[in-house]
N, C-alpha and C positions, 0 to 999 in steps of 0.2 A: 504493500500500500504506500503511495504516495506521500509525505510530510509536507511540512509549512516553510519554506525558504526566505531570506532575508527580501528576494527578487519580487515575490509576491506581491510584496506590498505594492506594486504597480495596477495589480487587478484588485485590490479588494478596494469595494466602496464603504464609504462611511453613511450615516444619515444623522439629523440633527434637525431643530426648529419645528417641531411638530405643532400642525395647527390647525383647531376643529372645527368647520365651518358651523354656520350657524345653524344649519337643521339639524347638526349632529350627521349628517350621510355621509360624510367623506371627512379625511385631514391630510390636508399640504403636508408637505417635509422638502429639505434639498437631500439632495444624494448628492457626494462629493467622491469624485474618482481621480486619479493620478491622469493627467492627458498625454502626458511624456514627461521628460526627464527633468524638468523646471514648472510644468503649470499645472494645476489642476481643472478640472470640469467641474462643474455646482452648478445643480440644474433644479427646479421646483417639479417633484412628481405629486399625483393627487394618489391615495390611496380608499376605496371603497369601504368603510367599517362593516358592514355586512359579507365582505370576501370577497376574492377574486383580485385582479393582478391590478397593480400599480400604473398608471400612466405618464408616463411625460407629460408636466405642462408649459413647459419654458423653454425654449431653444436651445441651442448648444454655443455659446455665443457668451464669451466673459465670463465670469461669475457671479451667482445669484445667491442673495441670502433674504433673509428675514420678511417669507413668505406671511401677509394677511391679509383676513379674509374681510369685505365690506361688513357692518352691522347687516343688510341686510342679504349678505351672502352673493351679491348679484357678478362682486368685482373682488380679482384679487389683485391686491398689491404688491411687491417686491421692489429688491433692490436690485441692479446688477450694473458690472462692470463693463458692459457688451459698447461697440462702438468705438470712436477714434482714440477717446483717453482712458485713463486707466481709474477715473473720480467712480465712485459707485452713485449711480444716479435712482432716482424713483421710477418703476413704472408700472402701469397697471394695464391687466386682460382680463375681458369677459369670464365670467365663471362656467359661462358655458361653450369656452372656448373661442379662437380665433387669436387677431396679433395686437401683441402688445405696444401699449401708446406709453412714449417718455414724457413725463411729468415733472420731470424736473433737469435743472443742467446747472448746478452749483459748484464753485470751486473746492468748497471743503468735506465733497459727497455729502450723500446720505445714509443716516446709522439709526435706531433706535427707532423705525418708522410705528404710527399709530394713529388709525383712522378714529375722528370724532364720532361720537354716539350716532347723527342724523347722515352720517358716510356721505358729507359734502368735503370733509377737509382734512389732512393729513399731517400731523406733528410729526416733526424730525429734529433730530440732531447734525448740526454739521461740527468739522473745526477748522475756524477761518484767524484769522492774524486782522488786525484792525485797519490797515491800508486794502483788507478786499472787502471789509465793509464799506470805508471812505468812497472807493472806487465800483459799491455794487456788485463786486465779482460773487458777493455770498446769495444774490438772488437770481443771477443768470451771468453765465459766460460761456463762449466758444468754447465747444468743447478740444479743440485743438490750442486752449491757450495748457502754456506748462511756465508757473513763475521760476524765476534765475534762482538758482544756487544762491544763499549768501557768502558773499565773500567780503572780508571775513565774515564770521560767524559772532555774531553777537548777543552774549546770553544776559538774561538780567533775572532768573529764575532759580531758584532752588533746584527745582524739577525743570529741567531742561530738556530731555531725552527718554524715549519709551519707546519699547516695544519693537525697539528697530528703526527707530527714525528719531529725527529733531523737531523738536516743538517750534521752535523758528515762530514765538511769537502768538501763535498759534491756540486756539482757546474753545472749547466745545459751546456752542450755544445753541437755543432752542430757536427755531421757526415753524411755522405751519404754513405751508399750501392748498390752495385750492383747487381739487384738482382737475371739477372739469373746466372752471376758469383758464387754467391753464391752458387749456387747447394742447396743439401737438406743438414740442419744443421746437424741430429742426424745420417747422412751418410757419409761427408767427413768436419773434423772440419778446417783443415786447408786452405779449398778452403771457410768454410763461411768466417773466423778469414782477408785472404784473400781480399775477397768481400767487406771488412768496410774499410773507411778512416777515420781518424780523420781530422775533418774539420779545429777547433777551439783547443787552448792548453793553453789559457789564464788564468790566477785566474781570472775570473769575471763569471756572470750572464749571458748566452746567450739566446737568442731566436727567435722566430718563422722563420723559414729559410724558404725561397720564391726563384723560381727559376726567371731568366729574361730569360734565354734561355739556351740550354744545356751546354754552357761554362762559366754560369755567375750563381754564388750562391748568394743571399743577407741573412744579418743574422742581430739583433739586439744584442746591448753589455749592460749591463750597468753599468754604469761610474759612477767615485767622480766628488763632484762639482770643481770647478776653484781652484788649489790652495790647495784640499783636498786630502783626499785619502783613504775616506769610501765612497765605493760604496753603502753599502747597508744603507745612511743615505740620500742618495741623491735621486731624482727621475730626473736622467741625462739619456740619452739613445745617442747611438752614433748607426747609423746602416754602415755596413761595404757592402763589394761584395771581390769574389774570384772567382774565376776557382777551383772547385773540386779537379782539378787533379794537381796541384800545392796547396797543403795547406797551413796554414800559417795565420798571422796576417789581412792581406785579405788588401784592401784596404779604407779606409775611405771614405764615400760620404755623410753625414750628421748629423750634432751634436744638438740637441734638447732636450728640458723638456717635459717628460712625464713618466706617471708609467711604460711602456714598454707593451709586451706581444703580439703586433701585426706591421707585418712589410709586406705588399702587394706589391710585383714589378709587373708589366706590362713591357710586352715586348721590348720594347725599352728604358727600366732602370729610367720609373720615378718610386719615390715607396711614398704611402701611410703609414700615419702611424697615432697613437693616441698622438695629445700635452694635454699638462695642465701645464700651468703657475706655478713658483716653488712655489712662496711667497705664501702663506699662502695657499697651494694647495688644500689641502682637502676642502676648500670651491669655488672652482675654478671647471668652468663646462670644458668638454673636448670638446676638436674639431677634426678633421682630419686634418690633414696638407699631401699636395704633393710637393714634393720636385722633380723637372726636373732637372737633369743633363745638359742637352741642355743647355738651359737657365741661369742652375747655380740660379733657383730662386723657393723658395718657397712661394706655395699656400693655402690659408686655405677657400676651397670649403664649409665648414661648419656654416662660422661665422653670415649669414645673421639668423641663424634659433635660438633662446634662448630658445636650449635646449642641454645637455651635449648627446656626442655622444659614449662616450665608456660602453653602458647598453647592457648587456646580449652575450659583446664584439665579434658582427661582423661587417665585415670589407671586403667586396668586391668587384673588379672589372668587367663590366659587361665586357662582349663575348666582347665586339666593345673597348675598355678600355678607352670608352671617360667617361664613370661614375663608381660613388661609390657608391654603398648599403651598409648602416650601421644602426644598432638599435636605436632607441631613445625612453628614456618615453616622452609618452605627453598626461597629464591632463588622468592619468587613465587605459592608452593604451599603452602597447609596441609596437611601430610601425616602419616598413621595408621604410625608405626613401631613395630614388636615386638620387643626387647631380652631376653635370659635373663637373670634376675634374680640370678644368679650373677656375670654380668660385671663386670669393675673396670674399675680407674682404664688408662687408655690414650689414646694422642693418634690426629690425624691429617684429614683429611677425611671428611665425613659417608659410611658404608658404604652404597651404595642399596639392596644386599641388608635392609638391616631396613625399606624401608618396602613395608607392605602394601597401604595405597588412599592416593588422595588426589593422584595424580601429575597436574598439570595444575586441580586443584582446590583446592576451600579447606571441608575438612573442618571443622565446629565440632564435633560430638559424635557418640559411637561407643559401641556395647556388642559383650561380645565372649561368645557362646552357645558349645558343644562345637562344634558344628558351623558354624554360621552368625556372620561380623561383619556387623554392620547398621552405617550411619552414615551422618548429613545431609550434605549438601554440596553449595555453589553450584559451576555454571560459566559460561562466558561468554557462554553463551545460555539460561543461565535462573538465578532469582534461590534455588533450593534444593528438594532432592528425597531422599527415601529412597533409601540405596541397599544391596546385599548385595552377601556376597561368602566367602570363606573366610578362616578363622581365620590362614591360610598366606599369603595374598593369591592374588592374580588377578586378572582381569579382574573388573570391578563391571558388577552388576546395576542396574538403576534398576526402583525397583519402584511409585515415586509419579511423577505428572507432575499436581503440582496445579495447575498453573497454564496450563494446554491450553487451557482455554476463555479467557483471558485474551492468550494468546501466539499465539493461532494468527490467523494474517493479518496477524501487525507483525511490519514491518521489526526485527531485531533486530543491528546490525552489529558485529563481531568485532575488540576494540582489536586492533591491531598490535604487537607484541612489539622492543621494542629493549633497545641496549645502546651505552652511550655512556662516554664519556671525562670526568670531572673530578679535576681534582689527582692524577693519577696512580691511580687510583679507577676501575674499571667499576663504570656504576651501570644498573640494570634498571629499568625504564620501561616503560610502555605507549600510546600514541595511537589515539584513540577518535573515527572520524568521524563525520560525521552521513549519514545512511542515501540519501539521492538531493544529497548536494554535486555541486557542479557549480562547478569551480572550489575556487578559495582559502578557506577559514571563517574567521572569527574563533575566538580560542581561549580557553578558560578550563583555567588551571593550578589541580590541587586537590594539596593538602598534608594527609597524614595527621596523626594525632596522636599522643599518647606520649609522648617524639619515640621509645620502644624499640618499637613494632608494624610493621609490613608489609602493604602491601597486596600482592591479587592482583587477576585478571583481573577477578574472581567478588566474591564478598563480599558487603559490609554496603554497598555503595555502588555496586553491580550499578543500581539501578532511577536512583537520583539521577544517573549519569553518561549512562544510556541515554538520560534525559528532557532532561539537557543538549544531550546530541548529535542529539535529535528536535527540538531547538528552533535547529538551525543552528550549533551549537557542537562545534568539537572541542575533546577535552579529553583533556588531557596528565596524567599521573600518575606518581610515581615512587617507589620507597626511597633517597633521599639517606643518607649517612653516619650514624648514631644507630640505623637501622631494626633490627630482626630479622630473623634469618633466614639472614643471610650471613657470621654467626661472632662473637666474641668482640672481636676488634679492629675489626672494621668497624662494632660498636654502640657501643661505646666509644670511635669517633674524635672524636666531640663533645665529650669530657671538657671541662668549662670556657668553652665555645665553643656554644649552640644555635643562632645566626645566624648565622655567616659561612659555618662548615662547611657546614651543611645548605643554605642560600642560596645558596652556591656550585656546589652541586651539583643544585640544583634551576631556576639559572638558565642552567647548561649545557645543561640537558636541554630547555629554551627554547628556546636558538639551535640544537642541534639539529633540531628537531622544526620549525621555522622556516624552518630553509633547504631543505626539503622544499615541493614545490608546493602540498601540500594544508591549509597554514596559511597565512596570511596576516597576515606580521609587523608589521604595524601598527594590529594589531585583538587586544591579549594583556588578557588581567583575571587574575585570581587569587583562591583563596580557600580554605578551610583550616579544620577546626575544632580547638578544643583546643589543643596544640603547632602546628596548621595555621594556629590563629587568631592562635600568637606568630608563625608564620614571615611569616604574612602580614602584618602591621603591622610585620616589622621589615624584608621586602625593599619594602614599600612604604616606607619610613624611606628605606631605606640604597642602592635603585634607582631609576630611572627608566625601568623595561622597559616598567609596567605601566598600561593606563588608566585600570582602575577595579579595585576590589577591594570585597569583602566579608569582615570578620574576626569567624569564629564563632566562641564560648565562649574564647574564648585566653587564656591568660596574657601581660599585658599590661604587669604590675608586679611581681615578683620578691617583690620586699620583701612588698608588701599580701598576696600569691598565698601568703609562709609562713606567714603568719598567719590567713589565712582559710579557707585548703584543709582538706579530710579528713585523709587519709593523704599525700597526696601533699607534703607537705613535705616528705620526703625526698628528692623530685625534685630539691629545693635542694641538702639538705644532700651526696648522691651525684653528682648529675652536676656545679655544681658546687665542691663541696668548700667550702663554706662555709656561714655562716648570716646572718643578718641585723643582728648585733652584733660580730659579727668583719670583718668588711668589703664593712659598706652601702653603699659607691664602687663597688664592683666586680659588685655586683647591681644597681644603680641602671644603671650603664654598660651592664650584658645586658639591660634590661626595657626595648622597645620604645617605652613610652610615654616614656621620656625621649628620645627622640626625634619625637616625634610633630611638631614643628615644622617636620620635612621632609619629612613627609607631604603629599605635592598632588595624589595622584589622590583621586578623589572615594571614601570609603570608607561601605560599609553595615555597621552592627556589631548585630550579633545574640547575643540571650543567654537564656538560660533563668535565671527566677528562682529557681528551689530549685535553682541546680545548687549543690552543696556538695562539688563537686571541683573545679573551678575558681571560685569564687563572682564574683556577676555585680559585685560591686564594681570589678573591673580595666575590666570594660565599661564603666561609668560614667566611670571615670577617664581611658580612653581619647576616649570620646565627647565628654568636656568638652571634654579636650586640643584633638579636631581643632574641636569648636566656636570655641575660644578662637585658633586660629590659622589659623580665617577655611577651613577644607576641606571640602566639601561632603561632607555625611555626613547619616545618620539614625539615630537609635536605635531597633530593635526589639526588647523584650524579651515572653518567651512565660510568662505564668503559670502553674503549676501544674505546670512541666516542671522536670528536674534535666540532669544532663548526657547520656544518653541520649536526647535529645530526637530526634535525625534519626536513631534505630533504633527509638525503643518511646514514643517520646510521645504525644499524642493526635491521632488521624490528620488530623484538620484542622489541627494546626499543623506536623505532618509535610511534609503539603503545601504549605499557607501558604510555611514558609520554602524550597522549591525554590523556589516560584513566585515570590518576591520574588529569590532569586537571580538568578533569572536576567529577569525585569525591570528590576533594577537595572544589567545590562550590557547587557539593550538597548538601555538610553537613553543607551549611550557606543561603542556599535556602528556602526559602518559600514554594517552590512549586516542592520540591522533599522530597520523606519521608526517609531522610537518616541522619543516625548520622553525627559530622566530624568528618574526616580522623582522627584526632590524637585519637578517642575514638572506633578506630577498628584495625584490624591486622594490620599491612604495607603491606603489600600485598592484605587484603580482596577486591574483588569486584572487583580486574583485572584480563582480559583475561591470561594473561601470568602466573599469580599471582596463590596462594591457596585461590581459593571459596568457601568457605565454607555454605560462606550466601545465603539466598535465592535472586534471580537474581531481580533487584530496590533499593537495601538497598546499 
């Protein structure tokens, strides 16, 4: 029987954004496939809830996302990148089919789209810099305009850089369009230009605009703390409401702490929203908070349950809007819980009566119709699929299987579920073998990142682990102490501490998994991205379990990592409790690379160069290191990728880096007949690569 190859990854699709149209008889999704070696396809298919096969609804043409359906079902909307530039623009097709009309042509795209209640007008998000306000370019432009490079580069921001790119000034603010006003863009420009309002004109951060009713917008801002006046050091949010048609500063209805990014009103102006406590946040689990107008009092429906609520960030009210559907990990499982938006503050263990799907899964997005919840989600024999079910829960329906022609005839083998013992600590784990072992494998330990996420069975690391363990490796995985999922003190046991806690718990779950026949303890590598990449360079430092390791994207230097990161310097300043001038002994002593002298397994360091959440500097610094202290190492770094690179980069470097993973532990294998990497081409042995070699070496 056939197995799961790094290569694959070119045919499997994904799916995401599921959304219920109004009678409940169908729900949109995109399916996102690899198109070749740099792009992908994102296309909108409608799926039948009653059964029967999927349709295309959107051309092949750009990428599409953030499929919705009109109130009254008639139209749907999207975004897509199709046509001369590369801005993702609005546009909307009959729901009973035919071609899609552009609706919009703004320089700072369209993101966050949301049709008003009477489905005459469409709230978006764009991000524009203030001279494409002055000059209008945020209401209509040539789609063949592309602004100059700054040269220089001039920052005046805390937060400068995300995600891959430069803020360049650059600021998220709210508009709504009109959209049959609009006419068709590349037919009369001055009726779309027309058609847009500027909502918001603030210098600050806006986001997720929520209608209450066609004369009331609600919008999130976010704000300096008390007394300050850096927004982008704070995690303050203020959410505001206006009338469209009067723009302007809007009015105020409630000031709160949290990272921002989601802002839910119901009908009659309560709104939902994501808190987290400021003080040392980043260890701090999230809740929802409802804030009633009425009443003038805020609710926090989420507090009885000890587990943080803003994972894989959804956030809905149901049809009746007396509850909220929102994501939570719990022990394993991404799961879809429904909360009455009336509940308060209460202790105790998570209640399983509020979760609706998701048991055994890892739910990433959900929409919730009268009738029908839709929502994606992986399991451990397939990498993500549509699924229904009731607003109530039940048993779930699967209504896509896009990956049938892709899966059918491979080996697909089923981790094993453990539970093991550190420091007094149950820690949840899984072991993943390879599909006809015969006998003992060699192993490879992977380390998530974060260090506050959780893996499941399923996930974002579903194809990467199957391909490992098709290539003769089991592989071990676990949530050590830091993770989510398993309560408030169990994320926060690392306060102060990234490497010993989490290393101790993750090298327990080693000798475990070891003393089992189906590993083979003297054949262990390791390897980790992110918080995976610090644990790996610092249990390669501070162990000798391990042969070879691989340290992806890590933070490697505390110190360099506060000053180069996006947002994530908080991760300093909260987990722990310090900064870089208050005591650079005691970050110097936690960044791995001050150790790196007792590093002697041979280490491959992998980095993406636009990543601007971990920036690829600490890779450098690392690489010198083991250079400079004589340990066989290489450095790979991947152009034009940020930190997302092994979920959404260019699918030849997707590939590429499994493929080098696990090359690089070949060649320190027992039980592969291959040289190491450093004593073949840089390229030999990869799909992407010059092959020279005969195919196992």
């Amino acid at each position: 029987m056939d197995s799961i190859e790094a290569s694959d990854f070119h045919e499997l699709a994904s799916v995401s954004e599921p959304r219920v149209a109004p009678g409940g008889e169908r729900v949109a999704y995109v399916r996102t496939v690899p198109e070749d070696d740099e792009e992908y396809e994102a296309t909108v298919y409608v799926a039948p809830v009653g059964g029967g096969e999927s349709r295309r609804f959107t051309v092949r043409e750009g990428e599409d996302a953030a499929p919705r359906w009109s109130p009254s079902g008639d139209r749907l909307a999207f975004t897509s990148t199709r046509g001369e530039g590369d801005r993702s623009q609005l546009w909307v097709v009959p729901a009973d089919g035919g071609e899609a009309r552009q609706v919009t042509s703004v320089v700072g795209g369209v993101a966050a789209p949301v049709w008003s209640p009477d489905g005459s007008r469409v709230a978006f998000v764009q991000q524009v810099a203030p001279d494409d306000r002055e000059a209008g370019r945020d209401r209509w432009v040539d789609e063949e305009y592309e602004p100059a490079e700054p040269d220089p580069r001039v920052v005046d921001r805390t937060v400068y850089r995300a995600e891959g790119r430069y803020l360049d000034r650059k600021r998220p603010q709210v508009y709504v369009v009109d959209v049959d006003e609009a006419g068709a863009v590349a037919a009369d420009e001055e009726r779309a230009r027309a058609a847009v309002t500027r909502v918001t004109d603030v210098e600050a951060d806006h986001f997720s605009p929520t209608w209450a009713d066609a004369e009331t917008l609600y919008f999130g801002r976010q704000v300096p703390r008390e007394g300050e006046a850096d927004a982008d050091d704070a995690i303050r949010i203020e959410i505001r409401r206006c009338d469209p048609a009067e723009p302007g500063d809007g009015e105020l209805v409630t000031r709160d702490e949290g990272w921002g990014g989601f802002v839910r009103a119901a009908s009659d102006g309560r709104v939902a929203y994501f808190h987290t406590p400021e003080e040392r946040s980043t260890l701090q689990q999230t809740e929802v908070r409802v804030y009633d107008p009425a009443s003038d009092e805020t609710r926090t429906p989420t507090a009885g349950v000890d587990r943080t609520m803003a994972y894989h960030s959804v956030l809905e009210w149901g049809a009746d809007e007396e509850r909220l559907y929102v994501t939570t990990p719990d022990e394993g499982s991404v799961v879809l819980r429904r909360f009455p938006w009336d509940a308060d503050d209460g202790d105790g263990a998570p209640d399983p009566s509020t979760v609706v799907a998701g048991e055994g899964m890892d739910v990433d997005a959900a929409h919730v119709g009268r009738d029908v919840l839709a929502y994606t989600a992986s399991e451990w024999d397939h990498p993500g699929d549509v699924f229904v079910s009731t607003p109530g829960g039940g048993e779930g329906n699967r209504l896509t299987r896009v990956n049938a022609d892709v899966l059918d005839g491979v080996a697909v083998p089923q981790p094993e579920a453990l539970r093991f013992e550190s420091g007094g600590h149950e820690i949840q784990g899984w072991l993943l073998t390879p599909p006809d072992a015969d006998g003992a494998s060699p192993l490879v330990v992977n380390v998530h990142g974060g260090p506050h996420i959780m893996w499941s069975d399923s996930g974002t690391m579903w194809h990467e682990f199957q391909s490992l363990a098709s290539a003769g490796y089991a592989v071990f995985f676990c949530n050590p102490r830091g993770s989510a999922g398993y309560g408030a003190a169990f994320m926060q046991a690392i306060e102060g501490d990234w490497g010993d806690v989490t290393g101790a718990d993750v090298l327990a779950g080693v000798d475990h998994v070891t003393d089992s026949g189906a590993v083979d303890a003297s054949n262990v590598f390791l390897t980790g991205g992110s918080f995976g990449g610090y644990l790996t360079a610092w249990l390669a430092a501070t162990s000798d379990r391990f042969d070879a390791t691989v340290a992806q994207r890590g933070v490697y230097d505390l110190l360099g990592f506060y000053g180069s990161t996006d947002i994530a310097y908080h991760l300093v300043e909260g987990d722990f409790g310090t900064d870089p001038w208050d005591d650079p002994a005691f970050l110097w002593e936690h960044s791995p690379v001050a150790h790196a002298d007792d590093i002697d397994a041979p280490t491959l360091v992998l980095h993406a160069e636009n990543d601007f959440r971990v920036p690829v500097d600490g890779a450098e610094f690392l690489f010198r290191a083991l250079r400079k202290t004589g340990t066989d190492t290489r450095f790979v770094r991947y152009p034009r990728e940020g930190h997302e690179l092994s979920r959404s980069g260019e699918p030849c470097h997707v590939v590429d880096r499994i493929e080098r993973i696990r090359r690089w532990f070949d060649g320190y294998s027992d039980h592969h007949d291959a040289p190491p990497a450093l004593g073949r081409a840089p390229d030999a042995g990869l799909s992407a690569g010059d092959d020279d070699e005969p195919e196992g070496n």
